[in-house]
C-alpha positions as CSV (number, residue, x, y, z in Angstrom):
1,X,-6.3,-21.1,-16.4
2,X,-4.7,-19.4,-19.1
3,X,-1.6,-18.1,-19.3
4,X,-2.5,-14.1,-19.3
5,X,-5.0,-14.5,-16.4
6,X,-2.9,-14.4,-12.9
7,X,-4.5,-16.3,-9.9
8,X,-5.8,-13.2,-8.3
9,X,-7.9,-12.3,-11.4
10,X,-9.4,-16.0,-11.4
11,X,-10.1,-15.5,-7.6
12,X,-11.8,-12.1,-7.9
13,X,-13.6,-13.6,-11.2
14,X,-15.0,-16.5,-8.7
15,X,-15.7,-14.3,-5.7
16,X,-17.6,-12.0,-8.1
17,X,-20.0,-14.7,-9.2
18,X,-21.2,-16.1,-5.6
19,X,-24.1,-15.6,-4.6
20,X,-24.6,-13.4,-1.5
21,X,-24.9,-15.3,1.3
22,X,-21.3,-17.0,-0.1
23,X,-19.9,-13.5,-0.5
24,X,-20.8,-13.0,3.0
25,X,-19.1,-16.1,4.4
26,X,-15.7,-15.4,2.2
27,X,-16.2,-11.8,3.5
28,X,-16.4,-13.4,7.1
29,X,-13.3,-15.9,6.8
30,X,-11.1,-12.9,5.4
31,X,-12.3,-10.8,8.6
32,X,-11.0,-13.8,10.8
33,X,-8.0,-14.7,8.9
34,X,-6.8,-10.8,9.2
35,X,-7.4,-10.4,12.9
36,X,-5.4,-13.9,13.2
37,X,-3.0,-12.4,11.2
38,X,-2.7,-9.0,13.3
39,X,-2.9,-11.2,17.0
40,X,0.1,-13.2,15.8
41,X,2.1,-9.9,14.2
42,X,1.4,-8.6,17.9
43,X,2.5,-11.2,19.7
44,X,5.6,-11.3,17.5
45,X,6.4,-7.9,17.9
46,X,5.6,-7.9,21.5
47,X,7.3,-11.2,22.6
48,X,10.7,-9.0,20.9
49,X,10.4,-6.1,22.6
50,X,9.0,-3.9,20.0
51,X,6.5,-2.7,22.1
52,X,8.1,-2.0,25.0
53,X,8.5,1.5,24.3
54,X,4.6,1.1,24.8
55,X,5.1,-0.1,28.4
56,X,7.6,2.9,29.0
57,X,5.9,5.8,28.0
58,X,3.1,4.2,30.7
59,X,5.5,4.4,33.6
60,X,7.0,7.8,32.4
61,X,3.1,9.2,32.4
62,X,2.0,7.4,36.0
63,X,5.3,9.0,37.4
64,X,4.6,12.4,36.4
65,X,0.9,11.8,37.1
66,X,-0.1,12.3,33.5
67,X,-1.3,8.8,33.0
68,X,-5.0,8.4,31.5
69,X,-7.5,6.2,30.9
70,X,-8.0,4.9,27.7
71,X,-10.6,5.6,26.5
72,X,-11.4,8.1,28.5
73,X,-14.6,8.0,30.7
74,X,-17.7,9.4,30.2
């Protein structure tokens, strides 16, 4: 790798040249890798509290008899 060519552009030069199917399956593991990603930010977040407000606004809506399904029925 020279110098003037950053990791990224070596990556997206390599991606770029695979042949479908292997686009597909890199395609795939990014997919995988992001929901990962997003489950463990979520489970982070929740195991802190950040979403309680979540769980409050709930009880505030079932109190006032506001609360809805989600998503909403047919």
């Amino acid at each position: 790798m020279t110098p003037s060519v950053s990791r990224v552009e070596e990556t997206e030069a390599a991606i770029d040249g695979l042949p479908p199917e292997e686009y597909r399956r890199i395609v795939q593991w990014f997919r995988v890798r992001d929901q990962r990603r997003w489950d463990e930010q979520m489970d982070a977040d929740s195991a802190a509290g950040g979403l309680d407000f979540l769980f409050d606004e709930g009880e505030r809506e079932a109190a006032k008899g506001t609360l809805r399904e989600w998503p909403a029925r047919a």
